[in-house]
PDB file of N, CA, C and O in Angstrom:
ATOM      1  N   UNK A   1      -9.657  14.979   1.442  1.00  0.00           N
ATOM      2  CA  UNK A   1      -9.353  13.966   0.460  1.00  0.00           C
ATOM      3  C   UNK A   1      -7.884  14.099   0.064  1.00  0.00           C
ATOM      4  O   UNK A   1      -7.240  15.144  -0.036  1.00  0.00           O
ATOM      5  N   UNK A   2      -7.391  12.595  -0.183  1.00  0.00           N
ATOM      6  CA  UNK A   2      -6.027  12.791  -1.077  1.00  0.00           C
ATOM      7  C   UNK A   2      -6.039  11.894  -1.977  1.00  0.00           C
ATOM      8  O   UNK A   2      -6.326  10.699  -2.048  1.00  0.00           O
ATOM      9  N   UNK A   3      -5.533  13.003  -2.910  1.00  0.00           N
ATOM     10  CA  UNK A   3      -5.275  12.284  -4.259  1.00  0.00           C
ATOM     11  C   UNK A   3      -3.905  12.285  -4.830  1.00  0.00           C
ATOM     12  O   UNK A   3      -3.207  13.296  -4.915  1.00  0.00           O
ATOM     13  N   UNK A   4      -3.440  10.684  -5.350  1.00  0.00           N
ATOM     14  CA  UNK A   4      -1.864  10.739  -5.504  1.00  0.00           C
ATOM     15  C   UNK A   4      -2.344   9.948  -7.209  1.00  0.00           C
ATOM     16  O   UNK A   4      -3.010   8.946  -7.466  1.00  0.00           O
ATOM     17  N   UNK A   5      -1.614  10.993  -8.130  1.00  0.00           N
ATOM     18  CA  UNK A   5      -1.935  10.275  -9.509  1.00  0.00           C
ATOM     19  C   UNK A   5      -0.640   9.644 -10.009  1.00  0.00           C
ATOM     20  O   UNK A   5       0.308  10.417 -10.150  1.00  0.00           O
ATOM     21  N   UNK A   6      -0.521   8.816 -10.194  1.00  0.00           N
ATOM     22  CA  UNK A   6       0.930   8.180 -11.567  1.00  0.00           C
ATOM     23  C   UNK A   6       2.150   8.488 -10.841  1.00  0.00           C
ATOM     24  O   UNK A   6       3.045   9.012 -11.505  1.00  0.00           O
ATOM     25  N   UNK A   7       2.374   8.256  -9.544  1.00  0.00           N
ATOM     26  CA  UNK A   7       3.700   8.304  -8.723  1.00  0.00           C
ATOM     27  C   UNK A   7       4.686   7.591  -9.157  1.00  0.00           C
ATOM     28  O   UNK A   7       4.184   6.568  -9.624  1.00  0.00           O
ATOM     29  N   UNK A   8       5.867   7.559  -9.269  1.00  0.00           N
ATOM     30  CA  UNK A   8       6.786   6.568  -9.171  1.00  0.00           C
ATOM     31  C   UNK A   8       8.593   7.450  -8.674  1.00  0.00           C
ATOM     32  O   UNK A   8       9.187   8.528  -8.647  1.00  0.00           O
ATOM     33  N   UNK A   9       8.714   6.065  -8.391  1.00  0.00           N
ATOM     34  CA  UNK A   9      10.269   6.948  -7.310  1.00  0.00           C
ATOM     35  C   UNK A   9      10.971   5.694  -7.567  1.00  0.00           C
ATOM     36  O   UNK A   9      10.594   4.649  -7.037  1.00  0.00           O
ATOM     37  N   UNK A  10      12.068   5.752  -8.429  1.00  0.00           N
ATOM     38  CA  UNK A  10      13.303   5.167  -8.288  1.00  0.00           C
ATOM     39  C   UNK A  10      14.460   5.664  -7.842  1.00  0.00           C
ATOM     40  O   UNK A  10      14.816   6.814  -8.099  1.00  0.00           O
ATOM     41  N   UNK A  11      15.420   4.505  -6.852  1.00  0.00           N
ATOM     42  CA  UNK A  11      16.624   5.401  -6.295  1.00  0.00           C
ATOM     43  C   UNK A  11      17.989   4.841  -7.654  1.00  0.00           C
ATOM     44  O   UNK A  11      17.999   4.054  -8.601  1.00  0.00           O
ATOM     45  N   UNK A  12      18.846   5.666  -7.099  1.00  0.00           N
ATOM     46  CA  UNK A  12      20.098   5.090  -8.254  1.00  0.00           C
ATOM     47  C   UNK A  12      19.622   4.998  -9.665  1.00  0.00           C
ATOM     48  O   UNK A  12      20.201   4.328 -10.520  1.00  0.00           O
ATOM     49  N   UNK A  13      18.659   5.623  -9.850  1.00  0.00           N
ATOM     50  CA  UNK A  13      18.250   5.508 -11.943  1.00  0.00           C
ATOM     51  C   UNK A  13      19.677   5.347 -12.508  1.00  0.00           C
ATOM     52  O   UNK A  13      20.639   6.065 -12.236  1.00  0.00           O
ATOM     53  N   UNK A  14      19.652   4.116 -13.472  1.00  0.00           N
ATOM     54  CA  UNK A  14      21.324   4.428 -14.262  1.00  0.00           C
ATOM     55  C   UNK A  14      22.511   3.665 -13.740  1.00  0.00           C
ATOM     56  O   UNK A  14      23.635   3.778 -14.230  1.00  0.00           O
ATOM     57  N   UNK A  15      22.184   2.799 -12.613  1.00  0.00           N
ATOM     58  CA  UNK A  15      23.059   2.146 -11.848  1.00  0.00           C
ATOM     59  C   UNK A  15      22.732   0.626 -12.008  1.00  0.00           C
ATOM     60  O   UNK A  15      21.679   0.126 -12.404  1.00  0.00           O
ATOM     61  N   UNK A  16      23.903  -0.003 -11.599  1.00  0.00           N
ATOM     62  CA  UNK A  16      23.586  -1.340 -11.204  1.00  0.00           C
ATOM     63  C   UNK A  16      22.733  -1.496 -10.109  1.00  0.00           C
ATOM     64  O   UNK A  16      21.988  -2.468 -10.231  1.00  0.00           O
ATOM     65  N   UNK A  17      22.533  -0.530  -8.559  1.00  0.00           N
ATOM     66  CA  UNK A  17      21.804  -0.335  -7.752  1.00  0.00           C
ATOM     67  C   UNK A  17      20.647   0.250  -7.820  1.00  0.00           C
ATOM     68  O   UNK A  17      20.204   0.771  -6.797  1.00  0.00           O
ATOM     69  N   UNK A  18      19.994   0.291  -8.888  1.00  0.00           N
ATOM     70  CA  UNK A  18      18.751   0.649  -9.438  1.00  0.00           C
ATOM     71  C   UNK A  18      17.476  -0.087  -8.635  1.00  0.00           C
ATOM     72  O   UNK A  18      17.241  -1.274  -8.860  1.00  0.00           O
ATOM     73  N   UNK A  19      16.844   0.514  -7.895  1.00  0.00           N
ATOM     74  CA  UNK A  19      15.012   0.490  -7.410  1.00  0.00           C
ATOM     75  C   UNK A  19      14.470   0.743  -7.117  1.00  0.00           C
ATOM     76  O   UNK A  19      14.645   1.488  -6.153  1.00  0.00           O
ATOM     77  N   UNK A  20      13.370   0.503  -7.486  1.00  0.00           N
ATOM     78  CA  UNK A  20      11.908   1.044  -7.902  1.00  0.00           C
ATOM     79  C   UNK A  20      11.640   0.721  -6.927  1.00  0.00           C
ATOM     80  O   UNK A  20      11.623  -0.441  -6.522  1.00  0.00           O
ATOM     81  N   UNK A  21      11.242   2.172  -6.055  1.00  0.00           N
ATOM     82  CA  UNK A  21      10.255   1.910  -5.253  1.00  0.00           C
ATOM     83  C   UNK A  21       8.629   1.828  -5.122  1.00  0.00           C
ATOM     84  O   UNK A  21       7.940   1.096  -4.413  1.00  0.00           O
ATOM     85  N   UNK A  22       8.037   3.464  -6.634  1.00  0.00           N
ATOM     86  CA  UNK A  22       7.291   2.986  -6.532  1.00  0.00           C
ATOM     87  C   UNK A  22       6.940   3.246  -8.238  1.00  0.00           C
ATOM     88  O   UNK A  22       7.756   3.979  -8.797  1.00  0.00           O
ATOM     89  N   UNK A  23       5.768   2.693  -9.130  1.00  0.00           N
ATOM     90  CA  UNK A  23       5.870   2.589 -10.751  1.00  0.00           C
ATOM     91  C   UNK A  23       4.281   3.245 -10.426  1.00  0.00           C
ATOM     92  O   UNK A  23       3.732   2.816  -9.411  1.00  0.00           O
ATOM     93  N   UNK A  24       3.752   3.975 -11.023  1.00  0.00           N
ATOM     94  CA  UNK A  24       2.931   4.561 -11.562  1.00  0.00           C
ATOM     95  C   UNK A  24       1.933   4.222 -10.468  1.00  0.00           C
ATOM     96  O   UNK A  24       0.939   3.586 -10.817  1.00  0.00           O
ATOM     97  N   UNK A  25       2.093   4.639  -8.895  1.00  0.00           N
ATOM     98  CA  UNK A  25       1.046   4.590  -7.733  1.00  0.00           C
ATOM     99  C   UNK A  25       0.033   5.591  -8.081  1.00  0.00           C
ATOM    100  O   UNK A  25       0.135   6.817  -8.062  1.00  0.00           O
ATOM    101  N   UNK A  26      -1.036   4.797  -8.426  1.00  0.00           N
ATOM    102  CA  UNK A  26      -2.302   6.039  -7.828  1.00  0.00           C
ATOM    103  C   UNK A  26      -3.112   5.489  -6.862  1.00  0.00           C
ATOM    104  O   UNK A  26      -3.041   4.266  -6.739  1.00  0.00           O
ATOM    105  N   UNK A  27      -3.879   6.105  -6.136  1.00  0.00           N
ATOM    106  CA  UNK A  27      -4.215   6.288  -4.831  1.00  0.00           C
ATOM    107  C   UNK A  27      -5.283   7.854  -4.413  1.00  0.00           C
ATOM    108  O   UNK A  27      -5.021   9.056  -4.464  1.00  0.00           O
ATOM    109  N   UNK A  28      -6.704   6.970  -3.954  1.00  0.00           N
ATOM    110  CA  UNK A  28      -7.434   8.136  -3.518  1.00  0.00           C
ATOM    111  C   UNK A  28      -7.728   7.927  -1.966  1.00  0.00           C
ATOM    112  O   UNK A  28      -8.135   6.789  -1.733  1.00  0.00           O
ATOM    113  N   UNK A  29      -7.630   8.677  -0.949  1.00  0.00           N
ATOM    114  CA  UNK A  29      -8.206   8.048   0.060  1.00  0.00           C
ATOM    115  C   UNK A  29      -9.102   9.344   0.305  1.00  0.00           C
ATOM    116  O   UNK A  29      -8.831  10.525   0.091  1.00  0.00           O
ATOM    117  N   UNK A  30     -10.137   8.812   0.769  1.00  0.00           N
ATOM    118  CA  UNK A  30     -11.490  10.137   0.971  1.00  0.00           C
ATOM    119  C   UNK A  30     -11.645  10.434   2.686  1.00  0.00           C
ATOM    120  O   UNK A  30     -11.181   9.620   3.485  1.00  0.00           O
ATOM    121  N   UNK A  31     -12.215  11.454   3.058  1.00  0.00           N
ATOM    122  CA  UNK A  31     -12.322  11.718   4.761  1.00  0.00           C
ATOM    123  C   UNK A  31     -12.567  10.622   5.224  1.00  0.00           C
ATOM    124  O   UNK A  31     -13.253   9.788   4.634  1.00  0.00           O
ATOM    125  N   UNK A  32     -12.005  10.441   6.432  1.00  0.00           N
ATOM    126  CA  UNK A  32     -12.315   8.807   7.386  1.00  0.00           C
ATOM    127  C   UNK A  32     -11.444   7.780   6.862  1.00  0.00           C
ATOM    128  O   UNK A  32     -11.186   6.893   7.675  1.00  0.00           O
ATOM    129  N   UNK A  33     -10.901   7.663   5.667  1.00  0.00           N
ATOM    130  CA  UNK A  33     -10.327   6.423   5.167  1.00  0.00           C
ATOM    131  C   UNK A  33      -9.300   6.398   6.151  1.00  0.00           C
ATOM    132  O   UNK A  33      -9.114   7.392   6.854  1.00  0.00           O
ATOM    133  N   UNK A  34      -8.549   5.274   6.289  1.00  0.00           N
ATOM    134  CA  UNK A  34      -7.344   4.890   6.923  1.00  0.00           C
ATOM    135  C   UNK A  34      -6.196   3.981   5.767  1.00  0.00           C
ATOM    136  O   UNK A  34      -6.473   3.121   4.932  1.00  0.00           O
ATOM    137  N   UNK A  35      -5.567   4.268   5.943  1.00  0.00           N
ATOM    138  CA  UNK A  35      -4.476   3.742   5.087  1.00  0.00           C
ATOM    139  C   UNK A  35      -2.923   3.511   6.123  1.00  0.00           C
ATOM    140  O   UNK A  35      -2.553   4.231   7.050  1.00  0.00           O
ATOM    141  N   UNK A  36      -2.222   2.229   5.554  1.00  0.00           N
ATOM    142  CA  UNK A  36      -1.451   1.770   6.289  1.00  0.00           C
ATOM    143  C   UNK A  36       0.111   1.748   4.967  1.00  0.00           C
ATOM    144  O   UNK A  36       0.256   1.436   3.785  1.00  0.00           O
ATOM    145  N   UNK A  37       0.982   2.277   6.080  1.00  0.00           N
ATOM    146  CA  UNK A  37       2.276   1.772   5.076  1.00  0.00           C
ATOM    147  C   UNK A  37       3.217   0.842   5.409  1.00  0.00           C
ATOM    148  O   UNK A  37       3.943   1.115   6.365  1.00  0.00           O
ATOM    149  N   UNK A  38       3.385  -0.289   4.788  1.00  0.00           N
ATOM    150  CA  UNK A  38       4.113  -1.384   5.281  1.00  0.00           C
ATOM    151  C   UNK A  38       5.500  -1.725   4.399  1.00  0.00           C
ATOM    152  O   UNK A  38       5.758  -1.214   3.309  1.00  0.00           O
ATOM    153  N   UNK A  39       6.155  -2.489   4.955  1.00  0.00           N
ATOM    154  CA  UNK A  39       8.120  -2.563   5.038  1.00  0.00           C
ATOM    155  C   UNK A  39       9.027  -3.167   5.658  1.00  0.00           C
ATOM    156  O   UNK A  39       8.860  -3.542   6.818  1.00  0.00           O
ATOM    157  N   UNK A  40      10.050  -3.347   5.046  1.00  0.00           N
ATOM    158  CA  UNK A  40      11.085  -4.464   5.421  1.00  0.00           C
ATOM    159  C   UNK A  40      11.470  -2.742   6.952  1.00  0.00           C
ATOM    160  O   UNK A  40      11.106  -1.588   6.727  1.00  0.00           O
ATOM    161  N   UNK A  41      12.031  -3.072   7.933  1.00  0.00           N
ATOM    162  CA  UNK A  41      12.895  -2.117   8.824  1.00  0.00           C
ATOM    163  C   UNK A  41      14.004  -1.759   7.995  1.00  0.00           C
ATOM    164  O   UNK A  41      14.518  -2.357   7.050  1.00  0.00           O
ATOM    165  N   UNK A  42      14.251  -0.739   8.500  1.00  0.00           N
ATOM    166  CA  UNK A  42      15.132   0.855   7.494  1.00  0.00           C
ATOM    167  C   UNK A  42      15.044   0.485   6.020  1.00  0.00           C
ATOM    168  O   UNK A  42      15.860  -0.008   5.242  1.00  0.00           O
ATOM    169  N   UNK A  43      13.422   1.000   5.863  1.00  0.00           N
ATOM    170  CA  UNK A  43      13.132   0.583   4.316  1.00  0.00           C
ATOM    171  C   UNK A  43      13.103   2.497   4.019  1.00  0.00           C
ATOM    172  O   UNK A  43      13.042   2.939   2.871  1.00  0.00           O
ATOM    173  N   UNK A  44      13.148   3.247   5.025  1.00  0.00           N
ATOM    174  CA  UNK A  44      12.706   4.367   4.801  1.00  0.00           C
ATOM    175  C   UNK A  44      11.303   5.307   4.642  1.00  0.00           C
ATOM    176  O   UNK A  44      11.127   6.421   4.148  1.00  0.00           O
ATOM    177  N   UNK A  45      10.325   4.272   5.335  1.00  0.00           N
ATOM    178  CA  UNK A  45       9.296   4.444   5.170  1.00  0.00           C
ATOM    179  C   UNK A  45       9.135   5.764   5.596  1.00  0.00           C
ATOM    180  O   UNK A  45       8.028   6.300   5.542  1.00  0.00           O
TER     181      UNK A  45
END
């Protein structure tokens, strides 16, 4: 199992180039689940 509680990741905090990538992600995925991550190309995934 994974468990992701209250994530969040901003780049540049404090800047005019300030963003949020991610605001308070939670997320469980249990054995067998599949999960996909999707994105603009060189999003940094």
């Amino acid at each position: 199992m994974l468990k992701l509680n209250n994530i969040s990741k901003t780049f540049n905090p404090g800047t005019l180039n300030k963003k949020v990538a991610l605001d308070h992600l939670s997320l469980t995925l249990n054995d067998g689940d599949f999960a996909t991550i999707v994105g603009s190309n060189v999003a940094g995934k």
